[in-house]
N, C-alpha and C positions, 0 to 999 in steps of 0.2 A: 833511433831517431831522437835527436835535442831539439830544443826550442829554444837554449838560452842564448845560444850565439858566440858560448864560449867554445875554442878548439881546445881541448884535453891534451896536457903535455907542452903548449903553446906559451912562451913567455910572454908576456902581457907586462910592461912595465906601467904603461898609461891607466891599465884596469887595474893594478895592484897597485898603486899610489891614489887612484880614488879611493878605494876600497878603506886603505889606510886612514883617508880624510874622514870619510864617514863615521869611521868609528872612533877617532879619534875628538872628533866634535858629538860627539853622540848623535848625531841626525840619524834619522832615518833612513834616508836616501839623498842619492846626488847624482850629479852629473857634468861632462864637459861638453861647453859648446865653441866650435870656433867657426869663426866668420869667415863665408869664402867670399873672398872680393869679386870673385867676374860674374856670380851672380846676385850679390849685396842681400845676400840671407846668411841668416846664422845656425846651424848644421848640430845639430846631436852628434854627437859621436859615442859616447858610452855615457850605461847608464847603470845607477848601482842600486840595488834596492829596490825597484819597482820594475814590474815586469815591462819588457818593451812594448809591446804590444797595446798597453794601457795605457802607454805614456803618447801613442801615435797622434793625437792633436797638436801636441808640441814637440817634432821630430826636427823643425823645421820653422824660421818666422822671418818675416820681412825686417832686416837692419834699420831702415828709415822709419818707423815705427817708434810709437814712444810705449817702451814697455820695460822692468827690469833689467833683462839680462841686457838691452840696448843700451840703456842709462849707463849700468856698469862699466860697461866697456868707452862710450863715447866719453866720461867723465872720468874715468879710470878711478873711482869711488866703489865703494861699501854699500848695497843697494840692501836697507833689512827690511823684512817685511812682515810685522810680527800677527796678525791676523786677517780676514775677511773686510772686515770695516779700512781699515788701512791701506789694502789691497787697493777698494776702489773708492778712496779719496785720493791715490796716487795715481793709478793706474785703470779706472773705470772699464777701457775696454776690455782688459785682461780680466778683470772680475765680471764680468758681466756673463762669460762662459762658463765658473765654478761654481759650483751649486753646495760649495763646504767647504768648512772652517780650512785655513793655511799659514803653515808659520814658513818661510824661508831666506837663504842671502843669497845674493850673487855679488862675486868677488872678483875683479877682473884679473887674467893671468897678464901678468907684465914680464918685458923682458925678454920675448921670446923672437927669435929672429926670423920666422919664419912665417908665423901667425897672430892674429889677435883673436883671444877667445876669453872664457870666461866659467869658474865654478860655481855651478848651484849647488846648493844644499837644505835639501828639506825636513823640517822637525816636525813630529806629532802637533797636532793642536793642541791647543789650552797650556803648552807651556807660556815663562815668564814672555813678556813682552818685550822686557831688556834684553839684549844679548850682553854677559859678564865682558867685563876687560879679557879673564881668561881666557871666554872665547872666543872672542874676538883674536887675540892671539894665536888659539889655534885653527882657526879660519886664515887668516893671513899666512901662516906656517904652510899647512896646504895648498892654499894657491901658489906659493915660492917653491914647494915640492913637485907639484903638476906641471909649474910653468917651465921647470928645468929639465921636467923627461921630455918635453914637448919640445925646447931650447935643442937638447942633445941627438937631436932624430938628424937622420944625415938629409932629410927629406921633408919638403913641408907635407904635411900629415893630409891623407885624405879623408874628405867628411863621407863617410859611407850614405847610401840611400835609406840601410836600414842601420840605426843606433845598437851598439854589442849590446849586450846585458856583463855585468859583473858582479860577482855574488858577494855579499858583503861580510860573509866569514868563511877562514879557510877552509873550513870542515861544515860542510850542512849533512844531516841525518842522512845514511842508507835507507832506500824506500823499502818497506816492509820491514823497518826496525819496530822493538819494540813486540814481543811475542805475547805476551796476557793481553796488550793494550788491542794487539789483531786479532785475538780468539775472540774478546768480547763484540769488536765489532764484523766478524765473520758472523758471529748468532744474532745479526739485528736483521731487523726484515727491512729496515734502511741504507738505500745506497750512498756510501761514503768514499769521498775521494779527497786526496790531502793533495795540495799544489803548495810548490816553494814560490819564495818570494819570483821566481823567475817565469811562474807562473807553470811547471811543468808538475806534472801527475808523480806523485812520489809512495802516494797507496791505494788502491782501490781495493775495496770487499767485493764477496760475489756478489751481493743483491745487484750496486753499483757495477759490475762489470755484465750482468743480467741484463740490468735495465737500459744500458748504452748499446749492449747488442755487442759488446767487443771484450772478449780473453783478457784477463788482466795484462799478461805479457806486451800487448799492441798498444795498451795503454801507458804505462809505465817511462817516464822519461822523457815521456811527449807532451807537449802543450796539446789543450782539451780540441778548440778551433783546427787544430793538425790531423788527429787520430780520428775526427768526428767533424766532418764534412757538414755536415747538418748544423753545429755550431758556428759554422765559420760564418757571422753575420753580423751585422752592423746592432742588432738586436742584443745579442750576446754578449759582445764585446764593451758596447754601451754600459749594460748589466757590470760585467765586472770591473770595466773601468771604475765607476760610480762604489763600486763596493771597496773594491782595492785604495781609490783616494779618500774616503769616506771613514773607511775602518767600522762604518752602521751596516747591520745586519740586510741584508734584500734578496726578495723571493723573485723570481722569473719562470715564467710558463714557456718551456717549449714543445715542438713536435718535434718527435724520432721518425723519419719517415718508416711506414707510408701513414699510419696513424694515431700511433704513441704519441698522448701527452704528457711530459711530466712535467714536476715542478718541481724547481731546482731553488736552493737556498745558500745562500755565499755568505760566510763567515769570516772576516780576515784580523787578522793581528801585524804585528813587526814579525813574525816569523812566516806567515803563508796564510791560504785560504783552505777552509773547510767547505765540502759543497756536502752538501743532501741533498739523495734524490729520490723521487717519491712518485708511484702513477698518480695522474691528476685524477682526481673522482669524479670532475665535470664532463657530461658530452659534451665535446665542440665539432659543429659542422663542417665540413672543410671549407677552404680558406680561411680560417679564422688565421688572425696573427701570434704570434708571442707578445705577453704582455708582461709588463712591470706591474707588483704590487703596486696600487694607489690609481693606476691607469687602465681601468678597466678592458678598453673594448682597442685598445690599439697598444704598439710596441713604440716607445718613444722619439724612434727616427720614424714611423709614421708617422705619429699623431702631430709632429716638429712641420713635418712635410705638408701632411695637408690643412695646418693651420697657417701655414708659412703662403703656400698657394692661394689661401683664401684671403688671406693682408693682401696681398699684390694686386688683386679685385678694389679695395677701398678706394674712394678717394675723395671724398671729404671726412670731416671729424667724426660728423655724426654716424658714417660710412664703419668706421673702427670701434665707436661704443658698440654701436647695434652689432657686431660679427663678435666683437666678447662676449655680450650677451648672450647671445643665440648660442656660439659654438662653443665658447672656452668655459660657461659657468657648467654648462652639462657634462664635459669631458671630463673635468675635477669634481664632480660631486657637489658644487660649491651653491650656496644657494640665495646670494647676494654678492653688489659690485658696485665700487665708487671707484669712477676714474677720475683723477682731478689734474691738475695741473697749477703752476706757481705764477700768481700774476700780482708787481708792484709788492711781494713780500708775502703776498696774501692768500691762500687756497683756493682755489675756483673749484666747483666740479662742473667736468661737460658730460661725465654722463653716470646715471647708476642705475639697480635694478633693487629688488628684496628689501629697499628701505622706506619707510616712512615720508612723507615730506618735512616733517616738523625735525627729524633725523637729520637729515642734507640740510635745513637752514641750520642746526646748531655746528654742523661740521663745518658751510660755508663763510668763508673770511676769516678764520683764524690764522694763527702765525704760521706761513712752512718754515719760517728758521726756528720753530721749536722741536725740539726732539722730547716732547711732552705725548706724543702720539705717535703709535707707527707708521699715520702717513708724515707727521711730520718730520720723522726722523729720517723714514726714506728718502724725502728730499734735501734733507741738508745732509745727510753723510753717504749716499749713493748708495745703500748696501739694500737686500733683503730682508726681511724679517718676519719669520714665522712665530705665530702662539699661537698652541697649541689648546688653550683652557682659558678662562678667566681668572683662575688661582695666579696663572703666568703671568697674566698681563697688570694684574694687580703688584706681583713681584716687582715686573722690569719696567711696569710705567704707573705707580703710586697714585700720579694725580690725573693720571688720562681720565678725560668724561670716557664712559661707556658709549659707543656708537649701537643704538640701538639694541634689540635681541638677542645679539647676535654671541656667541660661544668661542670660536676660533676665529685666527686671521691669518692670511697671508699676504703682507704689505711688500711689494715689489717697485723700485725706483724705473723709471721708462727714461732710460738714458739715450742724449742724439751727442754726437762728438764730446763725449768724454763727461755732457754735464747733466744732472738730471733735468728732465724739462715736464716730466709731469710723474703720478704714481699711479699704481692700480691695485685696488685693494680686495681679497677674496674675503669673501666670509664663510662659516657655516653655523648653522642652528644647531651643532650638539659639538661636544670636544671633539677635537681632530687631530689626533700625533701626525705629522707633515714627515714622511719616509726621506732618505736621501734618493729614492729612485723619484718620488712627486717634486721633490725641489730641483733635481736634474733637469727636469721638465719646464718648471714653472722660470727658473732663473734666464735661460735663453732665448724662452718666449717671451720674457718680458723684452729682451732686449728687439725681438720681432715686431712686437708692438710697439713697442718705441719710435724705430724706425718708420713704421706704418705713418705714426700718430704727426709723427716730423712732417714727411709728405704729403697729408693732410689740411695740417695746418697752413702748407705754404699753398696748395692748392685752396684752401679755401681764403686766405689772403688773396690769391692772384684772380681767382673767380669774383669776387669783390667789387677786384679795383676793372675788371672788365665789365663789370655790369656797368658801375659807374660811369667809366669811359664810355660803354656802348649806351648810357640811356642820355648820358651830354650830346654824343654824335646826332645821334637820333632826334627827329621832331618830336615836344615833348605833346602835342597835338596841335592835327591840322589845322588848319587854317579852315574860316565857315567860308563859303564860297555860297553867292545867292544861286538857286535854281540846280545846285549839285547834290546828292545824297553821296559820302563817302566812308569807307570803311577800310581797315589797314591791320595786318598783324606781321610781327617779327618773330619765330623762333629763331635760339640760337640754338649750332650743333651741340650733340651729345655728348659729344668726346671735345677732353682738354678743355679751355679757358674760357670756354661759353663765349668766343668773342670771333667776330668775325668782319668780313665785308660788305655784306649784302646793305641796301639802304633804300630806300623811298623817298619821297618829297611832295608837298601839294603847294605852288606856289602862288597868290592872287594876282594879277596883273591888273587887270582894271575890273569894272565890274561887272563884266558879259565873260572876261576872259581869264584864262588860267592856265596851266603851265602843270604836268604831271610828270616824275622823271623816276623813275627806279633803275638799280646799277648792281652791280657783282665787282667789287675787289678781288682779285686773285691773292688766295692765303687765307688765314684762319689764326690770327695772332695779333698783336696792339700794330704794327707796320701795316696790316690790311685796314686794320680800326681808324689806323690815323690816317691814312691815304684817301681813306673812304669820307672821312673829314670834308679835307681840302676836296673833294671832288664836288663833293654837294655843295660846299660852300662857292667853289666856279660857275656850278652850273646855275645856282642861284643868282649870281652877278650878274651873269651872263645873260638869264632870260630877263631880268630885272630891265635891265640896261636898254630890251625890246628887242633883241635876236632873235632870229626867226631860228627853226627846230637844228635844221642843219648845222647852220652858225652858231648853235651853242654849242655843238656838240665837237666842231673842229678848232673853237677856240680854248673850249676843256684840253681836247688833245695835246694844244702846244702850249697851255699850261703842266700839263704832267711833262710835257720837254722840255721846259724851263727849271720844273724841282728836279729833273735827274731822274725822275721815279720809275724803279725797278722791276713794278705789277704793272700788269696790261687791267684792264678797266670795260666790263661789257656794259652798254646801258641806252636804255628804251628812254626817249624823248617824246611826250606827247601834248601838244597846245591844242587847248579846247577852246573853240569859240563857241559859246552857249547862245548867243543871239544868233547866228546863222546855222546853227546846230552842226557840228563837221568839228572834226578833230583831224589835222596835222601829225604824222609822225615823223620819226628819224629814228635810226636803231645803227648803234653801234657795236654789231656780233651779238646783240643778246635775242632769246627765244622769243618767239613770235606774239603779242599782246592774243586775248583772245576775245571776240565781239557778241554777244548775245541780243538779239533783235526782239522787239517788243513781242513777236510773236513766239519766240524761246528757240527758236533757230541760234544754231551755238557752234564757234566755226573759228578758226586762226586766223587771223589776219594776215595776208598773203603782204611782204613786206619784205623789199629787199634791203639788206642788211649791209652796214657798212663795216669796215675794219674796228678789232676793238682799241679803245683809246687807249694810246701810253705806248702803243708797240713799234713806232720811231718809222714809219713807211716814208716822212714827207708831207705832203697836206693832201690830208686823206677825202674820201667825197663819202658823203651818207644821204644816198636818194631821200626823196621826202614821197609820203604816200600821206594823201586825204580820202577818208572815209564822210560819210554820212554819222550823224549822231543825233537821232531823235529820240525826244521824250520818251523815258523807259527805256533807252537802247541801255546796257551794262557793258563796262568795258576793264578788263581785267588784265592787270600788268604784274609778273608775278618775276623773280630769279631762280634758278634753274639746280636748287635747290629743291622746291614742291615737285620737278617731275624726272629729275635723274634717278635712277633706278638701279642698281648694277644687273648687267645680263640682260636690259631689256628695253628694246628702242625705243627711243627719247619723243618719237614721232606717235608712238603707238600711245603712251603715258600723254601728251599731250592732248592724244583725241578722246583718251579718257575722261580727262580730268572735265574740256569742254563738253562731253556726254553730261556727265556731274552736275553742271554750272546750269544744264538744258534744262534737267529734270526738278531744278528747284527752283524755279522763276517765283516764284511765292513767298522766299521765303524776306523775314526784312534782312537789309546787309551788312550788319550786325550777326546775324545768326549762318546767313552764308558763307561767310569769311571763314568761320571758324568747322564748316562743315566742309569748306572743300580742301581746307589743310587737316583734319581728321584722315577724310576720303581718300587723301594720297599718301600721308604719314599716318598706319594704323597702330605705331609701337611709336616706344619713346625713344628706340634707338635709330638715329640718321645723322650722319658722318659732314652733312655741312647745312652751312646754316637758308633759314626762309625767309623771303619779305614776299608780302602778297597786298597790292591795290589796288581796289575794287569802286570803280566810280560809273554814276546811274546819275546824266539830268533828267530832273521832272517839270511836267507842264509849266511853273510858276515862274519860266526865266523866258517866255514865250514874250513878244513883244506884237 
């Protein structure tokens, strides 16, 4: 059994002319991509150098994309990309996924009459950051050698699902070469397994074939995830991906079923990886996961996962400090946090923890276009940046102030559409070497958070401008009316823009008389907020003007006929005559007002309802009902918001809420208002929004 993908015996002109490039440029690996047009993504097809399986995030990418090998191809250009920082000053989204250093080119094959694609090639880090004339030369040689086997196919090439592997010399060692080098490590009591660059098993010792639970022979020629079902995991693969791009040393804990831990260590060079393997000396209880050094208590696509779940929870700013806080500084170890963000040139921070106050004032408002500081740097050059000690930081930033106490950092850019819009800074209180499996972690969640902090910010804009709107809509207070006591509260829903339609009104007329109107806009968005406007502002005209209840309410209607308006409109009209004590209603489809009598008798107002406004019937009729209204009677007009329920009749909630209304005849109305929207919203969470108006004449309007 193989795992490289190559067939034995199999001519391969397309994998022996990469193979050629690679080593002809010295790169370390490479690979061909070509564009298939009916799905507008661009296709792996072989890959030389790096095992396949490692390389699976990028098997595959969207053409309309701005990303290297895209550029290459659409500009038919030289795409170099000689580290990390450069990466994502160019290409931000593409770096925002690598957690380590990268030199490479993409070169476009021209020429080809069949396809349009393109050569990668990737070199060790820390080389030059020039590419020579020479090589450039022999970059461009290679793409004209690739482009012509690709030219000469009688057939346009198909992009396979999975990318070959190609090995990049034509002789790689016999597994179990090398006879002193296997005796010595036959006598270790450590399990040792050699993988070629293709990622397949090329030695195993007995400890190592002991501790896998598998004969060396089952092993042998197989990739690890193949022959050990138990590795095949997102865990694992993670793991060596990060070790394998990386070339830094990283330790992973896993289980052998049913309860074998061990812990495995990946070694990799330009030639292959070394593992050790070792029982883990901890108990772990079951279920525990596989973990990466640096991540204590999760395996990295967990810890991605339910930090990823918990952003999607946020929604304001403050919403996204507090969940760093809480989750992300415990998860790292880390034991300080400055989140900031670039405002007008200048640093803000919107939130931190482990610091000082006198700290955060000397950090806030300095330049973010200095790269005098690791947050400043993050923000003006998009990249990450770990140090690891203060010896470090002293090295690579001279004239940086000290931020407080603090020992290590890791300065992370919070990138939204390619630019950065704010950073997030860890700290810790003693040195801290930053592993490539910890910055695996930290580099993708930044961009998590990122996004988070984006949505956030627009939600807490948009929440803003809805308050604003909704406290203009709104009366900013009633109107004194002689011989009335009144009281009034608005919640808005919990969910989304805090803005809705619900509204009230207390309007003077003369000075025995008055005018009380509350209404429901259908919807929950600035179209409900603004409709809800003009509605109050009709019904105002209207009783202004001396219309009696009815007639406000069907000259509203063919008002909303006149704007075109697309929301129907429920709403309770009620005219008080305080000198002959008696109140007037009209009700346009909304819930019933409800009456409380001097004596706390507490009861709906039996009140036939007309059609609601806006809903285009013709000239609608809205019966009018007179009640009694003596001194101390309470009269409560509420939208249907305070008593919907889900799962539970609207009738029953009603006779509750007036149960409620019965039992507190004492209290002032002031303090009722706010105890009978308690009474019926007991949590903070209710899906639409309240208006509740509570009015009580007393003796002093008696004539």
């Amino acid at each position: 059994m193989t795992g490289s993908g190559e067939r034995p015996g199999v001519v391969d002109p397309l994998g022996e002319t990469l193979a050629a490039a690679v080593r002809r440029t010295g790169a370390r690996s490479g690979g061909v991509y070509l564009l298939d047009p009916a799905e507008a993504v661009l296709g792996l097809v072989a890959l030389c150098g790096v095992p396949v399986d490692a390389f699976a995030p990028w098997w595959r990418a969207p053409f309309a994309v701005h990303g290297p090998s895209q550029d290459a191809i659409r500009n038919e250009r030289l795409v170099w990309v000689s580290s990390l920082e450069e990466l994502a000053r160019s290409y931000p989204r593409v770096a925002a996924s690598i957690p380590y250093q990268v030199a490479f080119a993409v070169v476009p094959l021209r020429e080809v009459r069949h396809c349009r694609g393109a050569l990668l090639l990737m070199w060790a880090p820390g080389r030059s950051p020039r590419l020579s004339r020479r090589e450039r030369g022999h970059i461009a040689f290679s793409a004209r050698r690739i482009a012509r086997v690709l030219d000469a196919a009688a057939h346009p090439p198909v992009i396979p699902d999975r990318p070959r592997f190609v090995r990049r010399h034509h002789a790689e060692p016999r597994p179990q070469s090398g006879l002193a080098a296997a005796r010595l490590l036959e006598r270790l009591p450590l399990g040792t397994l050699a993988l070629d660059l293709g990622g397949c098993v090329t030695y195993v010792n007995a400890a190592a074939a002991e501790l896998l639970g598998r004969p060396a022979e089952q092993l042998l020629g197989t990739q690890p995830w193949q022959s050990l079902t138990w590795l095949d995991n997102i865990a694992y693969m993670d793991a060596y991906r990060t070790a394998v791009s990386s070339r830094e040393p990283l330790a992973l804990t896993v289980l052998r079923p049913p309860d074998q831990w061990l812990d495995l260590r990946l070694h990799t060079d330009d030639s292959g990886t070394s593992v050790l393997i070792a029982p883990d000396p901890s108990s772990r209880p079951p279920g525990t996961q596989p973990t990466f050094t640096g991540t204590p208590t999760h395996s990295r696509i967990h810890l991605l996962m339910a930090l990823a779940a918990a952003l999607t929870e946020t929604l304001g700013v403050q919403d996204v400090v507090d969940l760093v806080a809480e989750r992300i500084l415990p998860a790292f170890g880390a034991h300080g946090m400055i989140m900031s963000t670039a405002d007008a040139g200048r640093i803000q921070i919107i939130g931190h923890r482990g610091y000082a106050p006198d700290v955060i004032e000397r950090l806030e408002g300095l330049s973010s276009d200095s790269d005098l500081t690791p947050v400043g740097r993050a923000l003006t050059t998009g990249t990450s940046l770990f140090v690891a000690d203060r010896d470090e930081l002293a090295r690579r930033y001279p004239r940086a102030p000290l931020i407080g106490d603090k020992h290590a950092w890791a300065s992370m850019p919070l990138l939204s559409s390619g630019h950065p819009i704010g950073c997030l800074l860890l700290s810790y209180n003693e040195p801290h070497p930053f592993t490539a499996a910890e910055r695996s972690i930290l580099t993708p969640l930044a961009g998590l958070i990122a996004q988070a902090l984006d949505r956030a910010r627009l939600y807490d804009a948009q929440h803003n401008l809805a308050h604003a709107l909704q406290q203009t809509l709104l009366p900013h207070a009633l109107p004194a009316v002689t011989g009335l006591d009144v009281a009034a509260r608005y919640l808005p829903a919990s969910h989304g823009m805090d803005i809705g339609g619900d509204f009230y009104d207390l309007i003077r007329l003369t000075d025995t008389t008055a005018a009380a109107v509350i209404g429901d806009v259908q919807g929950h968005d600035m179209t409900a907020a603004a409709l809800m406007g003009q509605v109050r502002m009709a019904v105002h005209s209207h009783a202004t003007a001396g219309a009696t209840p009815d007639q406000v309410l069907t000259r509203t209607d063919r008002d909303l006929a006149d704007l075109n308006a697309t929301r129907f409109v429920s709403c309770l009209y009620a005219h008080l005559d305080l000198a002959r004590h008696r109140v007037t209603l009209a009700s346009a489809g909304h819930p019933p007002p409800l009456l409380r009598h001097p004596d706390s008798r507490t009861h709906p107002v039996d009140i036939r309802p007309g059609p609601p406004l806006g809903i285009g019937i013709g000239t609608p009729s809205y019966p009018l009902t007179t009640l009694s209204l003596a001194p101390d009677t309470l009269l409560a007009l509420y939208t249907d918001g305070l008593v919907e329920t889900p799962g539970i009749d609207i009738t029953r909630t009603i006779a509750d809420l007036a149960h409620h209304l019965g039992q507190y005849a004492d209290l002032p109305l002031h303090q009722l208002v706010d105890s009978l929207v308690h009474h019926t919203r007991r949590t903070d969470r209710h899906t639409d929004d309240i208006a509740l108006l509570l009015l009580q004449p007393h003796r002093t309007a008696e004539r």
